[in-house]
VOBA-1610 file (N, C-alpha, C; in pm, whole numbers, padded with zeros to 5 digits, always signed):
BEGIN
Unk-04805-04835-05107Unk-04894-04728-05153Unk-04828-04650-05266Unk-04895-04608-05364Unk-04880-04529-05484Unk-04840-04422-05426Unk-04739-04371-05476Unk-04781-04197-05430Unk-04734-04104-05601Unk-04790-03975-05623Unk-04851-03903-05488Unk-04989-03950-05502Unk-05003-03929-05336Unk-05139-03987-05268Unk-05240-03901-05281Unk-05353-03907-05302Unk-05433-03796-05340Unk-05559-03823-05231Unk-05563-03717-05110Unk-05652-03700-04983Unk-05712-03590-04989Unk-05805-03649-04933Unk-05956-03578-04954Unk-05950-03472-04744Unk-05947-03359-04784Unk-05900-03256-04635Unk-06044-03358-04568Unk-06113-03359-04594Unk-06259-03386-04480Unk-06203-03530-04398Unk-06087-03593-04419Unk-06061-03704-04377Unk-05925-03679-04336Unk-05814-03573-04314Unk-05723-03512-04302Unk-05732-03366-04156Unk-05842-03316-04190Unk-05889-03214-04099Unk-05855-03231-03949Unk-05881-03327-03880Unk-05842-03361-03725Unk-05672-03370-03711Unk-05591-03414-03856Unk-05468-03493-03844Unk-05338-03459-03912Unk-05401-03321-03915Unk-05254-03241-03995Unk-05090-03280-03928Unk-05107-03279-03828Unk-04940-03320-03790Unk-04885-03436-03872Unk-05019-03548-03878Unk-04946-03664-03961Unk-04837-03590-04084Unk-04846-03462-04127Unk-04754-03419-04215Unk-04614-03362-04158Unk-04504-03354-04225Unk-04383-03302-04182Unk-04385-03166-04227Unk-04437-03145-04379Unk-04465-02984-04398Unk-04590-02979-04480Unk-04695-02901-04499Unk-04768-02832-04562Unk-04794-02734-04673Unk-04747-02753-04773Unk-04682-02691-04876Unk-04789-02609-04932Unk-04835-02484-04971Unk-04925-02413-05095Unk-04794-02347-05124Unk-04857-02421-05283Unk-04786-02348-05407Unk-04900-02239-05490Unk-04955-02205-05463Unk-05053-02088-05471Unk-04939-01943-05501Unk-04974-01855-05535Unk-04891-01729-05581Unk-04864-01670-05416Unk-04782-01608-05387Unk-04794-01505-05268Unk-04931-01404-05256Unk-05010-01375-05334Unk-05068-01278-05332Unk-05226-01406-05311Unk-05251-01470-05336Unk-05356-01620-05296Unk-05309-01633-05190Unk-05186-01689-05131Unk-05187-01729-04996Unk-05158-01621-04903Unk-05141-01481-04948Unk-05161-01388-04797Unk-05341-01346-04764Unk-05365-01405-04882Unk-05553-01375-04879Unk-05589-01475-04752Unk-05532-01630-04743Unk-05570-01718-04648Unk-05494-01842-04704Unk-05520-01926-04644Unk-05420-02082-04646Unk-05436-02168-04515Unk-05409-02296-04543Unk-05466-02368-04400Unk-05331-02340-04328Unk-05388-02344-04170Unk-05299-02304-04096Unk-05182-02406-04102Unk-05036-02323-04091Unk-04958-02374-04047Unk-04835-02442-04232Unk-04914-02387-04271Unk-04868-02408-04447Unk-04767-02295-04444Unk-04724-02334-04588Unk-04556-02255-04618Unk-04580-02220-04737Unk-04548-02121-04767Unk-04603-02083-04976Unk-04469-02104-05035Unk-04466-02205-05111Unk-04390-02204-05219Unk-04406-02213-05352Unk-04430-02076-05438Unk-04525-02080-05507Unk-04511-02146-05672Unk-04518-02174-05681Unk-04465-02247-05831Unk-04485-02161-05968Unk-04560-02065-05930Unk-04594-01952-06032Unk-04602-01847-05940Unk-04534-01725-05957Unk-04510-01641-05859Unk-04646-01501-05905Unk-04659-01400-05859Unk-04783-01347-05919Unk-04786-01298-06029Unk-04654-01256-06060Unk-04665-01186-06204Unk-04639-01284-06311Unk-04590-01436-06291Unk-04616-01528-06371Unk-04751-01569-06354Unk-04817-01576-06241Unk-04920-01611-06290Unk-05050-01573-06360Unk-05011-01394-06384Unk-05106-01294-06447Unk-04991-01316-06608Unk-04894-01340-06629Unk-04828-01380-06745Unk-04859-01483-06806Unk-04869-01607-06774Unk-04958-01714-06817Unk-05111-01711-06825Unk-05207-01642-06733Unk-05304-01639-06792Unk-05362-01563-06889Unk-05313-01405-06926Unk-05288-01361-06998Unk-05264-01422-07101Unk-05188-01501-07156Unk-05146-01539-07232Unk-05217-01681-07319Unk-05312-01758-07225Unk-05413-01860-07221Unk-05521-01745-07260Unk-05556-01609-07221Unk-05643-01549-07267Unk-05607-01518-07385Unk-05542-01474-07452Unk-05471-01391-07572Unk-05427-01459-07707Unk-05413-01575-07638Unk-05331-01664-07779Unk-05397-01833-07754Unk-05413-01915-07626Unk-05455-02020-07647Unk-05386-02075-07532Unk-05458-02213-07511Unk-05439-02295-07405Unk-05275-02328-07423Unk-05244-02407-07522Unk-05161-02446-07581Unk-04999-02391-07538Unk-04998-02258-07524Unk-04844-02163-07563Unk-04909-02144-07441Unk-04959-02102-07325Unk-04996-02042-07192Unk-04911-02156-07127Unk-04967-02338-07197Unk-04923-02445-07086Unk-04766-02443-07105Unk-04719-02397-07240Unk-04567-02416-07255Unk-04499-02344-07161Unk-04525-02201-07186Unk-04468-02101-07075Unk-04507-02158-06935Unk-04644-02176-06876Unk-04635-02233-06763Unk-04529-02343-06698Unk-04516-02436-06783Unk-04444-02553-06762Unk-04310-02517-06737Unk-04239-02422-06831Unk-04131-02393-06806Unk-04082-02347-06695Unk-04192-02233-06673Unk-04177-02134-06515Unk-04209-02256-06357Unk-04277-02368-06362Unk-04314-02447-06291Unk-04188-02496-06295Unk-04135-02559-06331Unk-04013-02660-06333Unk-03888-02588-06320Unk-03876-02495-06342Unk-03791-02369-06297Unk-03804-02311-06122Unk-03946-02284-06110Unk-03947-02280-05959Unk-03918-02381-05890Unk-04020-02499-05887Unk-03971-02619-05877Unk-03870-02649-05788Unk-03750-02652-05912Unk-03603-02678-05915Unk-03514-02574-05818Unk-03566-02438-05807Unk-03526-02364-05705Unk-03574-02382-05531Unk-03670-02460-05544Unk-03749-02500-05403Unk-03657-02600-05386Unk-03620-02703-05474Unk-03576-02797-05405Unk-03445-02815-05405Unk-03389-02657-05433Unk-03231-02704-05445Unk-03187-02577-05310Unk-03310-02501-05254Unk-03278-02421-05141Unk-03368-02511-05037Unk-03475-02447-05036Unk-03549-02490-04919Unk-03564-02632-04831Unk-03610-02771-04979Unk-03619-02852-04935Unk-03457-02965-04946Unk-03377-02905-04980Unk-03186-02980-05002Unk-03183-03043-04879Unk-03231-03026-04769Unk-03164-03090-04644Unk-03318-03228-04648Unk-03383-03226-04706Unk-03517-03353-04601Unk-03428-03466-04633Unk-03466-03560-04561Unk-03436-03687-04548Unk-03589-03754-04645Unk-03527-03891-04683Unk-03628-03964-04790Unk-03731-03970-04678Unk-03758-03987-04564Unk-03923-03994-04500Unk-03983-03908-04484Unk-03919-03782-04515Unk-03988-03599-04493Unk-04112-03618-04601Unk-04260-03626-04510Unk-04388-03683-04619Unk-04416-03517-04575Unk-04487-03482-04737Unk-04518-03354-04743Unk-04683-03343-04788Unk-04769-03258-04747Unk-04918-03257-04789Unk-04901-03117-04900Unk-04943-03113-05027Unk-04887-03040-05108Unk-05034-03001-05132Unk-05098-02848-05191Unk-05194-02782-05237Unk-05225-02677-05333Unk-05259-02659-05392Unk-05329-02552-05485Unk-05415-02536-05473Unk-05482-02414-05586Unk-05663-02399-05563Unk-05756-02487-05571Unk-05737-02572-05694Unk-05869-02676-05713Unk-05753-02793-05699Unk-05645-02811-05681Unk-05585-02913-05654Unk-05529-02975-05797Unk-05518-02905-05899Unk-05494-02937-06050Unk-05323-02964-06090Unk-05304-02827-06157Unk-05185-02842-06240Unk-05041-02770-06190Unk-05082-02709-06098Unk-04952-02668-06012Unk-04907-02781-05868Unk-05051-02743-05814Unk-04985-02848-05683Unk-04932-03026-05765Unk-04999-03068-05882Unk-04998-03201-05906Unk-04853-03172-05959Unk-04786-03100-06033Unk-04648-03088-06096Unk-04535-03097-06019Unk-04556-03035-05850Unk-04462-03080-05795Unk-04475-03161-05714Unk-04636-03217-05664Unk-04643-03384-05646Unk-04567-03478-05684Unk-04554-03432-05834Unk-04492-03562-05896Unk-04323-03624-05913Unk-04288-03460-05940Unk-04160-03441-05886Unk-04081-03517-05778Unk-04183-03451-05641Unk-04155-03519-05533Unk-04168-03658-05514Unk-04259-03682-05586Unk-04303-03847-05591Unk-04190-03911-05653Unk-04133-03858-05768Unk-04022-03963-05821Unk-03889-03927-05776Unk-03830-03870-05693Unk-03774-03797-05586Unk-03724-03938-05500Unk-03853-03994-05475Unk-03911-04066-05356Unk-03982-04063-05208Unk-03972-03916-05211Unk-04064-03885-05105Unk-04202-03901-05048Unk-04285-03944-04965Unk-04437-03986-04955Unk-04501-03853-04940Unk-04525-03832-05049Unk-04633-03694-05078Unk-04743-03742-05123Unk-04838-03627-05066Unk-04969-03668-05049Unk-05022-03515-05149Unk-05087-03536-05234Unk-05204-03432-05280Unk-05340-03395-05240Unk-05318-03240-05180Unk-05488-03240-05176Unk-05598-03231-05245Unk-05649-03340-05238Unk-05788-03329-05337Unk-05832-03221-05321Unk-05893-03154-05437Unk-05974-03003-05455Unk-05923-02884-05401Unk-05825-02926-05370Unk-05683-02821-05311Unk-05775-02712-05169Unk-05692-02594-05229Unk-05731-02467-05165Unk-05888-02461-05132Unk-05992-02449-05259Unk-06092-02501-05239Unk-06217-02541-05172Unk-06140-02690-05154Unk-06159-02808-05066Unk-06154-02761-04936Unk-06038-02663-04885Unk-06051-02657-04752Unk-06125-02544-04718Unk-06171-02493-04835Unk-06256-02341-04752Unk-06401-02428-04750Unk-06453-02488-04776Unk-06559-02591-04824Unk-06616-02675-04704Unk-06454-02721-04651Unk-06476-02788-04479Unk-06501-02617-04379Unk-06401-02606-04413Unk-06415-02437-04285Unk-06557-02436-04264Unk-06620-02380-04400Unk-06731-02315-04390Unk-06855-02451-04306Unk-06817-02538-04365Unk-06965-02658-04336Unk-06921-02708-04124Unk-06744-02632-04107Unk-06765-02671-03998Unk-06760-02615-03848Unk-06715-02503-03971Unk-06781-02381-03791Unk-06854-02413-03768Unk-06985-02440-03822Unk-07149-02438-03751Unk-07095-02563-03659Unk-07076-02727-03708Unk-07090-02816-03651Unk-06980-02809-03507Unk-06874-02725-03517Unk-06819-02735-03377Unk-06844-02579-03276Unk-06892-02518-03346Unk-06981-02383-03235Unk-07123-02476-03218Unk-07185-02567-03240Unk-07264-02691-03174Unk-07247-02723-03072Unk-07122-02786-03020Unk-07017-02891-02935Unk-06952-02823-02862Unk-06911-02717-02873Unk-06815-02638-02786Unk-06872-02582-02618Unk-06823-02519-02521Unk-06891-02471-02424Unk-06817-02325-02388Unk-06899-02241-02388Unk-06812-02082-02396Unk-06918-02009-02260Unk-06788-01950-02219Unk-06842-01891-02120Unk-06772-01738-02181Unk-06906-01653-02176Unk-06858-01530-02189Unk-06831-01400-02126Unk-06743-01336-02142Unk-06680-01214-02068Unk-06793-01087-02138Unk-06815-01037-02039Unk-06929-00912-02034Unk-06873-00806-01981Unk-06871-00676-02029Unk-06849-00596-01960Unk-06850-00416-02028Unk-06842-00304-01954Unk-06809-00205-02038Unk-06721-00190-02069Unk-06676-00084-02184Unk-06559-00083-02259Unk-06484-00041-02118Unk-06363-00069-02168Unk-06255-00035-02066Unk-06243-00134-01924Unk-06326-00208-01898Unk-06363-00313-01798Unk-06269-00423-01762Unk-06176-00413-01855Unk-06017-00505-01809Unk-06052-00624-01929Unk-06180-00693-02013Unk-06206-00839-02070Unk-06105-00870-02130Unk-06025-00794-02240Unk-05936-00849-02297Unk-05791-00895-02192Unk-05785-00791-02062Unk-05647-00822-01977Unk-05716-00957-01936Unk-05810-00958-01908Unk-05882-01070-01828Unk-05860-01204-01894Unk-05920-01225-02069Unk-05848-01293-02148Unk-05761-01375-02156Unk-05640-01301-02086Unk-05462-01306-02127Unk-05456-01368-02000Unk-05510-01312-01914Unk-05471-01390-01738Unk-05541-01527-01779Unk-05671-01566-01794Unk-05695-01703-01814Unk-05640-01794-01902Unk-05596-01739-01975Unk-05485-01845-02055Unk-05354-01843-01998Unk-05272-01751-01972Unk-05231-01760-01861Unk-05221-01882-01754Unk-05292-01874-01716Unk-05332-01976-01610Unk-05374-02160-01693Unk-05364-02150-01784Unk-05402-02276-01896Unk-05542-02288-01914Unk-05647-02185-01903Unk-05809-02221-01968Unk-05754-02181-02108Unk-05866-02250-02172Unk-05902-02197-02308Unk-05965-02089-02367Unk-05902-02009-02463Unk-05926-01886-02464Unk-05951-01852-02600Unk-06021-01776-02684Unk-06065-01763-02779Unk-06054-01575-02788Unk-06007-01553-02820Unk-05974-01439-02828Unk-05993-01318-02945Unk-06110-01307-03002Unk-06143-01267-03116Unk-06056-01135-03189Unk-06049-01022-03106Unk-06034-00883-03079Unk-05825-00930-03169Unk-05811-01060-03102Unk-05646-01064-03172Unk-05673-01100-03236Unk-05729-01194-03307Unk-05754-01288-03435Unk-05777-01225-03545Unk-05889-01088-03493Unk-05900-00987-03609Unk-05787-00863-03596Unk-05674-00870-03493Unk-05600-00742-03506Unk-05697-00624-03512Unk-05786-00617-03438Unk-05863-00497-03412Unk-05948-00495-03273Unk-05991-00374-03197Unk-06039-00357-03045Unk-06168-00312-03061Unk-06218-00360-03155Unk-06357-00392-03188Unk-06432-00264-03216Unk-06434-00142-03212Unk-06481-00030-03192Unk-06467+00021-03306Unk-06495+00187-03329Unk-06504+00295-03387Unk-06345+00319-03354Unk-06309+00307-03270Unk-06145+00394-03233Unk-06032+00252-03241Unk-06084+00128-03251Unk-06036+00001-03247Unk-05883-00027-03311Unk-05931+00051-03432Unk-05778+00046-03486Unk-05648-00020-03432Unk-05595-00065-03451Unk-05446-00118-03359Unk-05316-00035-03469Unk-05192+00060-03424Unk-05160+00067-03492Unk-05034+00001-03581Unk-05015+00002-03715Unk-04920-00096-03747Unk-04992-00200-03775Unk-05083-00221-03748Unk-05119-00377-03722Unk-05257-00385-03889Unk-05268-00480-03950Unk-05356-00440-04111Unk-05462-00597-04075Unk-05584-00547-04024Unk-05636-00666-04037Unk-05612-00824-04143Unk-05663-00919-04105Unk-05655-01028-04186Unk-05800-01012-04299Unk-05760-01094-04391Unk-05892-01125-04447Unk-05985-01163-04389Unk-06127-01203-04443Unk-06251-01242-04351Unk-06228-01353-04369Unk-06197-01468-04476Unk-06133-01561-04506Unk-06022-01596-04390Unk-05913-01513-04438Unk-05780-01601-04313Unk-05840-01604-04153Unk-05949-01505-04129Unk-06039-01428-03970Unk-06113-01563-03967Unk-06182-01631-04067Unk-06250-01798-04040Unk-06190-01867-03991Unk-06072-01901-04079Unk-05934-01966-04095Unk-05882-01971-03928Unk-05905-01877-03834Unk-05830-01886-03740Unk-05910-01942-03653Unk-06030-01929-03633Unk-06114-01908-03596Unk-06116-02079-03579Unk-06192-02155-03704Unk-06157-02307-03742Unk-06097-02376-03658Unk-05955-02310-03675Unk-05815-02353-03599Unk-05832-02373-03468Unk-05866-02262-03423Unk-05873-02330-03261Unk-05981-02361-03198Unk-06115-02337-03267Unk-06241-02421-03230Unk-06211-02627-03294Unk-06143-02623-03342Unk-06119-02772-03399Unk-05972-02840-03261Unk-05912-02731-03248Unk-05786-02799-03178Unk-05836-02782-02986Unk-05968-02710-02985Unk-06010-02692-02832Unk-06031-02838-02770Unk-06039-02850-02650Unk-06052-02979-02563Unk-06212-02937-02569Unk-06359-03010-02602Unk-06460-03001-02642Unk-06542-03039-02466Unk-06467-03083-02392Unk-06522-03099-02259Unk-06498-03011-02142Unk-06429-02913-02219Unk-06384-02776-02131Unk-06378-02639-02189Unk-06447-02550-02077Unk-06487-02429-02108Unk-06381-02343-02198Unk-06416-02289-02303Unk-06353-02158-02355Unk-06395-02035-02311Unk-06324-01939-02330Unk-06366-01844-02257Unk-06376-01736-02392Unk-06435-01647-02400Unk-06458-01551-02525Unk-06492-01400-02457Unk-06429-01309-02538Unk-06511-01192-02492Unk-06624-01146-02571Unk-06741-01058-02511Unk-06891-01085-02566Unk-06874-00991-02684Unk-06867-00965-02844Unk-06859-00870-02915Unk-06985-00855-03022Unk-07003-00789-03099Unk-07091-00771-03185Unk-07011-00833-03281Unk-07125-00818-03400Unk-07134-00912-03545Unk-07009-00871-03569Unk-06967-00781-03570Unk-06850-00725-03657Unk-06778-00709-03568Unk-06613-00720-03598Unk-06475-00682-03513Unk-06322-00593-03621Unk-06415-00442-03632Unk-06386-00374-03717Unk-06435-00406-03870Unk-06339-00418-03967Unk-06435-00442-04071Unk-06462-00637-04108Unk-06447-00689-04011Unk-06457-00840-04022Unk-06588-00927-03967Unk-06621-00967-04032Unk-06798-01029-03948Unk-06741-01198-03889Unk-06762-01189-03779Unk-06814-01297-03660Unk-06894-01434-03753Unk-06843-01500-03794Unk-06938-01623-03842Unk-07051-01621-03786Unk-07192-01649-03855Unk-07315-01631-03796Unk-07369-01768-03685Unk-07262-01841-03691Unk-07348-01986-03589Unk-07238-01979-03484Unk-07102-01918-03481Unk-07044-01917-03351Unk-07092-01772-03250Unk-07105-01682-03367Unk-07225-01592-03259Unk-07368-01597-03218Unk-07453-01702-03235Unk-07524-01746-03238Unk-07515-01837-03097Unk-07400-01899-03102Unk-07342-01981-03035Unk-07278-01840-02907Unk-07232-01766-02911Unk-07185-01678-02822Unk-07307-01603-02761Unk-07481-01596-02797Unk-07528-01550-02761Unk-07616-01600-02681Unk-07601-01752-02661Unk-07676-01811-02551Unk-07598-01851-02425Unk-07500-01873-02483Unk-07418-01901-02389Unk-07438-01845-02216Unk-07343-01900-02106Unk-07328-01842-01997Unk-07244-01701-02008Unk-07296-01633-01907Unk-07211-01473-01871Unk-07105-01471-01797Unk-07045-01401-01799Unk-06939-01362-01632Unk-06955-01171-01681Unk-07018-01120-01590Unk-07043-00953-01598Unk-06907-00916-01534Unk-06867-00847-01559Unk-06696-00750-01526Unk-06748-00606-01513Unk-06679-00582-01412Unk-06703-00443-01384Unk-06575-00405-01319Unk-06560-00238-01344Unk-06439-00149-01291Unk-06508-00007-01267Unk-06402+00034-01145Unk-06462+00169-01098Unk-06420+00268-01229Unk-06502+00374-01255Unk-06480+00516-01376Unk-06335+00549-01411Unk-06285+00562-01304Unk-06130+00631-01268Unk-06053+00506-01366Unk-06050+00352-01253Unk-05952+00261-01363Unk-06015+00251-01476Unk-06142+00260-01492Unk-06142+00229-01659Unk-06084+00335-01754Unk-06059+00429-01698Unk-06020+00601-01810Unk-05874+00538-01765Unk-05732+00500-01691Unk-05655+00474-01669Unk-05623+00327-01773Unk-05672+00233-01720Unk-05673+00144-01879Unk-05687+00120-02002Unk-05796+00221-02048Unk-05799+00293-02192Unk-05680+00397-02250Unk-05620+00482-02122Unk-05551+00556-02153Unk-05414+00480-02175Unk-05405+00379-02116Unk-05269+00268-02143Unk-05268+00186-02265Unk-05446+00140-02295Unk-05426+00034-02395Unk-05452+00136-02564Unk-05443+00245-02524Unk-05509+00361-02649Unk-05365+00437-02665Unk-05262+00396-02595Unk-05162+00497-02583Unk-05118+00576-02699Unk-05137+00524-02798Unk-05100+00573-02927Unk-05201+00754-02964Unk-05328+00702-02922Unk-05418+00825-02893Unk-05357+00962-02801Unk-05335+00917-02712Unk-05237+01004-02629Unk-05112+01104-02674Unk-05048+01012-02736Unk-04930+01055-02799Unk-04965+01133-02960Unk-05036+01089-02987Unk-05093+01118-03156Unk-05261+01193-03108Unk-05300+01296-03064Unk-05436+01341-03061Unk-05492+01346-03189Unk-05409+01443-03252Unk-05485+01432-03439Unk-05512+01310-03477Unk-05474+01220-03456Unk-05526+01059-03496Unk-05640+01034-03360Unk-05676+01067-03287Unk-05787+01033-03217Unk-05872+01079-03283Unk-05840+01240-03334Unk-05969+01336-03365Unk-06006+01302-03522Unk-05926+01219-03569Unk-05974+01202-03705Unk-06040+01081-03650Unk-06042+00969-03608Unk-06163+00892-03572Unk-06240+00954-03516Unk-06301+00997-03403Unk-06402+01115-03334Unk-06503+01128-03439Unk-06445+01177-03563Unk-06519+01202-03697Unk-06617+01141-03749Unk-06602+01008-03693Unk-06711+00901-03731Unk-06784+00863-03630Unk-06782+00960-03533Unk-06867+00978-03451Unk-07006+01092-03464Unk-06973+01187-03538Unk-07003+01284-03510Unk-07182+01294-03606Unk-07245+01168-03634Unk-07371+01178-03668Unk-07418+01084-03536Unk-07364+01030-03429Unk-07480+01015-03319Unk-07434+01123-03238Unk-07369+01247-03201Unk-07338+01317-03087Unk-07331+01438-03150Unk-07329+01481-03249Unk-07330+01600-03308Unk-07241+01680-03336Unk-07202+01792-03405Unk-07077+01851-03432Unk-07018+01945-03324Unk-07090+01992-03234Unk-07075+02077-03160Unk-06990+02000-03002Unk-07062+01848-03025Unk-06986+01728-02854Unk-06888+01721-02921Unk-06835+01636-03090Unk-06725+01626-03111Unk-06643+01717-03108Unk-06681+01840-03177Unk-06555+01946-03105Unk-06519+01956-03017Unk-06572+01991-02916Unk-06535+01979-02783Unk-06457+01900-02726Unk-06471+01783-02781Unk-06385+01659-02734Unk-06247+01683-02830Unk-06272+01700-02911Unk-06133+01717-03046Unk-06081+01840-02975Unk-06105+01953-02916Unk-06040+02054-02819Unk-05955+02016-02694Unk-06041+01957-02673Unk-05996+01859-02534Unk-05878+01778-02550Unk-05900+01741-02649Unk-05762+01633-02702Unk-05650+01693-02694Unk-05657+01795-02828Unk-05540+01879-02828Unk-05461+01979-02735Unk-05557+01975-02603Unk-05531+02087-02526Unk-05448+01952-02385Unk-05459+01844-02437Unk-05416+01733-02303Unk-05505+01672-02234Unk-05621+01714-02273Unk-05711+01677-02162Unk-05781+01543-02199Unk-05726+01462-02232Unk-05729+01327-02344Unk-05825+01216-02209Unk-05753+01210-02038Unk-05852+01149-01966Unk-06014+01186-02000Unk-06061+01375-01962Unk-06143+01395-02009Unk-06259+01328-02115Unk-06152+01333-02249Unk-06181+01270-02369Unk-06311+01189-02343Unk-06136+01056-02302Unk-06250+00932-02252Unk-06323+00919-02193Unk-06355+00994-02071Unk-06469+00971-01975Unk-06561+01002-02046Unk-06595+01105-02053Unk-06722+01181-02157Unk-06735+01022-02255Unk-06698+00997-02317Unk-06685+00875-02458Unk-06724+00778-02362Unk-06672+00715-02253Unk-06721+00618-02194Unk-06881+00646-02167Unk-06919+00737-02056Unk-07036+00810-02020Unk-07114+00825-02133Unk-07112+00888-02206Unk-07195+00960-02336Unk-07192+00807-02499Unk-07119+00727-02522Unk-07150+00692-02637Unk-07133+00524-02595Unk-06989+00473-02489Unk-07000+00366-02473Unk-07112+00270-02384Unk-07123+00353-02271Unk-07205+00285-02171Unk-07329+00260-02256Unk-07414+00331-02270Unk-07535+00390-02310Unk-07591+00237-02445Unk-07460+00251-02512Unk-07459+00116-02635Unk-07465-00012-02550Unk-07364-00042-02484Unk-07364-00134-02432Unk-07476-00170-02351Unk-07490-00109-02276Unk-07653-00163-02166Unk-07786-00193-02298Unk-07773-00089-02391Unk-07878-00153-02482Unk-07863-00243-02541Unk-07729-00293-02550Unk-07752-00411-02638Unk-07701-00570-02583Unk-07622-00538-02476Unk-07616-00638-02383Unk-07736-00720-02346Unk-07816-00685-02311Unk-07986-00786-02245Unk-08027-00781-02335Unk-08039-00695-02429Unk-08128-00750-02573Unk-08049-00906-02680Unk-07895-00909-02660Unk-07822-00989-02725Unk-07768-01114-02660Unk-07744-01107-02556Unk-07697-01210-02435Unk-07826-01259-02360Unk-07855-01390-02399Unk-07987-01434-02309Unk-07977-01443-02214Unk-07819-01497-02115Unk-07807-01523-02010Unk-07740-01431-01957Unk-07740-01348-01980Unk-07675-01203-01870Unk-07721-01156-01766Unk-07833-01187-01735Unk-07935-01163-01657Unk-07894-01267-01522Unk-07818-01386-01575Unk-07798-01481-01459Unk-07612-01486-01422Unk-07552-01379-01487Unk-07404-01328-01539Unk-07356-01384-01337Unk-07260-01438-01340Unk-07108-01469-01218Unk-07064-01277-01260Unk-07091-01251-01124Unk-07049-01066-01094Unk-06888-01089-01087Unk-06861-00992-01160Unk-06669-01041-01111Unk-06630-00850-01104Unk-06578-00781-00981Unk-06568-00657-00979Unk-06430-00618-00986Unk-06343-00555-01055Unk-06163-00518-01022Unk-06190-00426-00943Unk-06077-00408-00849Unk-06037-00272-00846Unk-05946-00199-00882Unk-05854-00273-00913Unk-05746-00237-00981Unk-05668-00302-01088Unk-05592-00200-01169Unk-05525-00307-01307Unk-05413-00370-01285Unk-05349-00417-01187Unk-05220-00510-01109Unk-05245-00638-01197Unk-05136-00672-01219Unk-05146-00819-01238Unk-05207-00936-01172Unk-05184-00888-00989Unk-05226-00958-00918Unk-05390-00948-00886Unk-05436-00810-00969Unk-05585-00785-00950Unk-05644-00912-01054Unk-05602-00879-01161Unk-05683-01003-01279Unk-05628-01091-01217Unk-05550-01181-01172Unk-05499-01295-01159Unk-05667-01358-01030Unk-05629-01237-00930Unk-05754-01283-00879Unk-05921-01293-00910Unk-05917-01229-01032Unk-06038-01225-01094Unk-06029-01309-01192Unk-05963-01362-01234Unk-05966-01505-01297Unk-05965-01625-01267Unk-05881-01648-01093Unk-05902-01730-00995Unk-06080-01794-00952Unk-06107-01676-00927Unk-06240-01692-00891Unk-06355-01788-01007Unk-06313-01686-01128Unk-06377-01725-01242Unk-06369-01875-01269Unk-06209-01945-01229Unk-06244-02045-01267Unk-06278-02173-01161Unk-06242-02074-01021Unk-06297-02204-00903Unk-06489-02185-00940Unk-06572-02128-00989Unk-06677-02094-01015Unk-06685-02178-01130Unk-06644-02317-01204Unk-06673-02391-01295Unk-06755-02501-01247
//
């Protein structure tokens, strides 16, 4: 075989391991936007070369842009392969990418190719693979089987989650994928969502790598998971699906919020500046009160009222209007947040398959 080999992802997609590494040479600032999973950026034009070369293709001509490019390419290049890649052995086969699959990824294709290494190019690069993503969420939220977690806020779904994988079901876990707790107060802190792009990207990943004859498990969320939207055919797909309803007594749910919100606790002024974007369904006069409450300790308070007054109230309306099968929901009740409580509420869940 010729190399470099030039593969088309739609025939690659099931069989990424066949590679030893996954290379985008894309800038750092392209590949923290998204990249197929499990890739390494080594960028062959770094960002400010690559706003220097095009600049410069804008300003003066194709011509003097490709010179400077070339130089800076073969320069990086030569630094990739005299740090990173110095140790491969001649069979280390590498799947190499760019955006449209052109003049960066093909430059150190070739390299590698006369090297002797079995490198492979991706056709239509970067591209190419947002192209499959998109055409194949729909076709595997088709095929898949999801059983979904229902419940009110504070109701344990996400601990619940963690125990079934845990235990080895399949778990789909949205709320991490987007680094956000789905809400108005969701925020995680430290934590900077992904793109909606890399949020597909993950998404892809483990609807493609799931066992297709066994249940995933999901928790039930709306379109959006902070500022990130839910692909429209896997929620589509999440809304016919089977239920499992979760329920917890008032007390543990204000006790589990107050653990998984801890940051709220410790930081009230950061509760009460979210509160704020509350304050056109409940009015200025509930949010104060609650923003008083905060600052004065009375932060359980807080939440109950918030559970009672803004969460419940959402949820029951939009639960039976959005979930077709909730109505026929596996009841699963905690009483407590023990390890050994979910363990048994996940037990159940899955002798109930």
């Amino acid at each position: 075989m010729k190399y470099p080999e030039l593969i088309c992802f739609d025939n690659i997609a099931d069989n990424l391991a066949q590679f030893d590494s996954i290379i985008d040479v894309r800038s750092p600032a392209e590949f923290a936007e998204d990249h197929i999973p499990g890739a390494i950026n080594c960028p062959v034009l770094n960002d400010e070369e690559r706003i220097q070369v095009g600049t410069l293709y804008k300003q003066t001509g194709s011509f003097e842009a490709k010179r400077l490019g070339a130089g800076l390419v073969a320069m990086n290049i030569g630094r990739h392969l005299s740090t990173q890649f110095q140790g491969n052995g001649k069979s280390w086969r590498p799947l190499i990418y760019c955006w449209r699959g052109g003049n960066r990824s093909g430059s150190m294709a070739l390299i590698f190719s006369k090297i002797g290494w079995p490198v492979a190019q991706l056709q239509g690069g970067y591209k190419a693979y947002r192209q499959h993503v998109n055409a194949s969420i729909p076709e595997l939220a088709s095929v898949i089987q999801l059983k979904v977690l229902c419940g009110t806020t504070g109701s344990g779904k996400s601990r619940l989650l963690n125990t079934l994988a845990s235990l080895g079901e399949q778990v789909l876990d949205l709320e991490q994928l987007a680094q956000h707790r789905g809400s108005v107060l969701g925020d995680i802190p430290a934590a900077k969502q992904p793109t909606q792009k890399m949020f597909e990207s993950r998404i892809w990943n483990l609807l493609k790598n799931a066992d297709h004859n066994r249940t995933i498990y999901v928790e039930a969320e709306s379109k959006k998971v902070g500022n990130l939207r839910v692909p429209d055919a896997f929620m589509s797909k999440m809304r016919e699906s089977a239920c499992i309803s979760i329920s917890m007594p008032m007390s543990e749910r204000v006790n589990l919020l107050m653990e998984d919100y801890a940051h709220f606790v410790q930081d009230p002024e950061q509760l009460n500046h979210q509160l704020n974007f509350l304050s056109h369904l409940h009015g200025n006069e509930k949010i104060n009160l609650w923003k008083k409450q905060a600052l004065n300790g009375a932060i359980a308070n807080v939440v109950q009222s918030l559970l009672e007054d803004h969460y419940d109230p959402a949820y029951t309306k939009s639960i039976a209007r959005n979930f077709s099968k909730f109505n026929q929901a596996q009841q699963i009740s905690h009483t407590g947040l023990s390890k050994a409580d979910f363990e048994l509420s996940a037990k159940r869940i899955i002798s109930s398959q």
